[in-house]
C-alpha positions, 0 to 999 in steps of 0.5 A, a space after each residue: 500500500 505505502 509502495 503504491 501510494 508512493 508512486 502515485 504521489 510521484 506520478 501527481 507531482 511529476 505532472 504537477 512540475 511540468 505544469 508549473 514549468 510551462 505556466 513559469 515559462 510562459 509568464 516569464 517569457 511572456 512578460 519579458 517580450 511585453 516589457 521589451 517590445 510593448 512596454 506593458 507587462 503581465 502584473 501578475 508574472 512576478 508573484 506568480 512565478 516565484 510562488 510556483 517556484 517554490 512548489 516545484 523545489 518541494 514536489 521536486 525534493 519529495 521526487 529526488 526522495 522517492 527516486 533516491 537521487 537526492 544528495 548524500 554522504 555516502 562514504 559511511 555507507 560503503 564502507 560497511 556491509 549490506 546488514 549496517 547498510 540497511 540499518 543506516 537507511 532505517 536510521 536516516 530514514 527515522 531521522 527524516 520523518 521526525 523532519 517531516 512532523 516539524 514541517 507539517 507542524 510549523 508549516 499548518 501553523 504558517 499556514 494558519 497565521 497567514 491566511 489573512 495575509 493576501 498577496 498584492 498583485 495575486 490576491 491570494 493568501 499567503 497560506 499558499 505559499 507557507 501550505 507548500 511546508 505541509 504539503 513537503 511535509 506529507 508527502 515525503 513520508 510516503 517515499 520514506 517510509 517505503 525507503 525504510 520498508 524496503 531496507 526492513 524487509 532485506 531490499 538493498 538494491 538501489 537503496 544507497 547507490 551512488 547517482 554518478 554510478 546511475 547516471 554514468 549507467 544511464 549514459 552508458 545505456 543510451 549511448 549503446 541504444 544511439 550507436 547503431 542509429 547513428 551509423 545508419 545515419 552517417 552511411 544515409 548522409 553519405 549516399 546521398 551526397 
């Protein structure tokens, strides 16, 4: 169960950021040819875009969790066997749901005291942009609790794999999938020259 609902907070906030993107894409894009070429601009463009800002480092820290792509210090981690290495996940692990549980805290407390604070331009209240800690908060319990099952039940691929071993793997895997196309390509160039 945690394992699935994981991966539909991963697939929700996978669409989520694209959206975020492309509404921060434009807006920014939008205003900067408006400012230039007509002098006028987008008045929400500025608050909108920093608030979406926010919530696409959030949903992006809760996906670098659930994938395990997320920045850490290994060097203990491999210096000890698999049984240690699990036990430092399960650790590590506890240690980020009690950072959980002071996010949702402070972040329903900053939610609550800024309600009655709007932004200028938007209009909206503040609690959207302090709601983001809450959100953070929930949501990044599910990828660590399955992080922490899968340690708990002797689970130990990918757990503590390096990200420069995934993406020298990653690389490794796209550059044998492009080398006989790109042959085919070089041979069709020269034939019809």
């Amino acid at each position: 169960m945690i394992h699935h609902a994981s991966r539909l907070i991963v697939r929700g906030f996978e669409i989520l950021i694209v959206i975020c993107l492309a509404i921060m894409g434009i807006l920014v894009f939008g205003n900067v040819v408006l400012r230039y070429a007509f002098n006028s601009g987008i008045a929400i463009s500025e608050e909108l875009s920093r608030l979406l800002f926010v919530w696409l480092i959030f949903m992006g820290a809760v996906l670098a969790s659930a994938r395990r792509i997320h920045i850490g210090f290994d060097t203990l981690q491999r210096a000890v066997g698999p049984r240690a290495r699990r036990a430092l996940v399960v650790f590590t692990g506890a240690l980020i749901l009690a950072g959980c549980g002071i996010f949702i805290v402070g972040g329903w407390r900053q939610t609550l005291i800024n309600l009655g604070n709007t932004y200028p331009v938007l209009g909206i209240s503040y609690a959207w942009l302090y709601g983001t800690a809450l959100v953070f908060g929930v949501a990044l319990i599910f990828p660590v609790c399955n992080n922490i099952r899968r340690a708990l039940i002797g689970i130990d691929d990918g757990l503590t794999e390096d990200l420069a071993d995934r993406i020298e793997g990653l690389a490794e895997r796209i550059d044998e999938s492009e080398r006989p196309a790109g042959r085919d390509v070089e041979h069709s160039k020269g034939g019809r020259q």
